[in-house]
C-alpha positions as CSV (number, residue, x, y, z in Angstrom):
1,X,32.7,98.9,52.8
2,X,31.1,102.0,54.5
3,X,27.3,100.2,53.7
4,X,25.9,98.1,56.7
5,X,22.6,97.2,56.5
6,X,21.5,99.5,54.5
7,X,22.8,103.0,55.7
8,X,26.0,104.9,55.6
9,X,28.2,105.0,58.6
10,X,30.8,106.6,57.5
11,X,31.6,110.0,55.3
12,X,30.9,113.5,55.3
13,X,28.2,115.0,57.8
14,X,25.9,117.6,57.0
15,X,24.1,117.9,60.7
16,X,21.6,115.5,59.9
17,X,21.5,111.9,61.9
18,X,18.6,109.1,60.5
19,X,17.9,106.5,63.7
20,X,16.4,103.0,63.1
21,X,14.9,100.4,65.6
22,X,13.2,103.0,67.9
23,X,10.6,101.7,70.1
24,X,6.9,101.8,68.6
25,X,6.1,103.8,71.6
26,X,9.3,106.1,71.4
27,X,8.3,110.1,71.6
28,X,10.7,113.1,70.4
29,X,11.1,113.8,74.0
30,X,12.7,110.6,74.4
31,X,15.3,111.5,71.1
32,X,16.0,115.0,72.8
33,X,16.7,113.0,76.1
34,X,19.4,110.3,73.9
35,X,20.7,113.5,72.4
36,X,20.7,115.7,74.8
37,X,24.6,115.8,75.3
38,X,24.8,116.6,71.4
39,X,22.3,119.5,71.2
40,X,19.4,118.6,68.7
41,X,17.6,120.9,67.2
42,X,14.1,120.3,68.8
43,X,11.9,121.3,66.2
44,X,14.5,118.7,63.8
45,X,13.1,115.6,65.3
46,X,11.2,113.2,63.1
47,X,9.4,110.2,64.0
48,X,7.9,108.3,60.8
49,X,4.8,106.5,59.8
50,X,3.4,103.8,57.8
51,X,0.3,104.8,56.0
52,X,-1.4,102.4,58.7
53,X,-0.1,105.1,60.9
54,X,2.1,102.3,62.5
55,X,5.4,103.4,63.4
56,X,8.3,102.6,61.2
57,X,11.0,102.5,63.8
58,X,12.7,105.2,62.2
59,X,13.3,109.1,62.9
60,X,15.3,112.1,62.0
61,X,17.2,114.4,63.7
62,X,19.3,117.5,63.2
63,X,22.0,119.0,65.1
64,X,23.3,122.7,64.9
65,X,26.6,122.2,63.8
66,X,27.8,119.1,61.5
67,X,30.4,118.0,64.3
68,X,27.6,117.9,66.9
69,X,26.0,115.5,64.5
70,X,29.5,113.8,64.0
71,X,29.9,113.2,67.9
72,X,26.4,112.2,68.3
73,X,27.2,108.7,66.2
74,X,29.0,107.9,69.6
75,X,25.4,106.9,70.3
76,X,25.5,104.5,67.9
77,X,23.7,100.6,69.3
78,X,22.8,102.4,72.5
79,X,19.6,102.0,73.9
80,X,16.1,103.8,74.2
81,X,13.9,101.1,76.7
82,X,15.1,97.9,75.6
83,X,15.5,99.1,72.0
84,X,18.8,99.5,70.4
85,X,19.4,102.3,68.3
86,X,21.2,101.9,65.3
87,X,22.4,105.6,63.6
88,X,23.2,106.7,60.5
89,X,24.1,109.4,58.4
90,X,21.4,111.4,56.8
91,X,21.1,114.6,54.9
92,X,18.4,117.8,54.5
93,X,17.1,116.1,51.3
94,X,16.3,112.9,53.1
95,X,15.3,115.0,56.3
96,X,13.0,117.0,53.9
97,X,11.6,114.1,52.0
98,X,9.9,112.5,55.8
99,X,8.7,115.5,56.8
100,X,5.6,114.6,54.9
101,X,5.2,111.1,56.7
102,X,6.0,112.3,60.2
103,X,2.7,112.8,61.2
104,X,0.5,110.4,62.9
105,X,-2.1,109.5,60.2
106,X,-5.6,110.3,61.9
C-alpha cells in the first residue's frame, strides 16, 4: 500500500517534503546543502523539538514549485553524515502545525 512506516510515499505533492532520521546535530544549512539541486525555499526549513529541546530527527521543507518537491523524493534513504534520510510527503497544514515546535526550547 502507499503507507511505509508511517508516512506517505506516494500521491499528490503540494511542495512540501517531511524528512525523518536527521542527525541530532543536523542544521538547516545542511537540508539546503541535500536540497540544493531541488531549490528549497530557505526560510521553509524546519527542524523540530521535543519539549526537552532534544531533537526529534525530523524537519520540514518546502520547495517552490510542487514538481521541485516531486524530484526532490529522488533523495529519498540518502545520507546527511552517516544518517540516512528517509522523505515523505507533507503538506502546508502539517508544515504549519511544527512551526510552533521548531524552535530550540531555551
Amino acid at each position: 500500500g502507499n503507507h511505509h512506516g508511517g508516512g506517505l510515499r506516494d500521491g499528490p505533492h503540494t511542495g512540501f517534503i517531511r524528512m525523518r532520521g536527521l542527525p541530532y546535530q543536523a542544521t538547516k544549512q545542511d537540508v539546503l546543502d541535500f536540497f540544493k539541486d531541488y531549490k528549497p525555499i530557505e526560510s521553509s526549513v524546519l527542524l523540530t523539538y521535543r519539549v526537552d529541546g532534544r531533537s526529534t530527527g525530523e524537519g520540514y521543507v518546502a520547495f517552490d514549485d510542487a514538481s521541485d518537491a516531486k524530484e526532490a523524493m529522488a533523495m529519498h534513504r540518502s545520507t546527511i553524515g552517516s544518517r540516512y534520510i528517509e522523505l515523505f510527503i507533507s503538506n502546508k497544514e502539517e508544515h504549519n502545525r511544527n512551526i510552533a515546535r521548531s524552535a530550540p526550547r531555551s
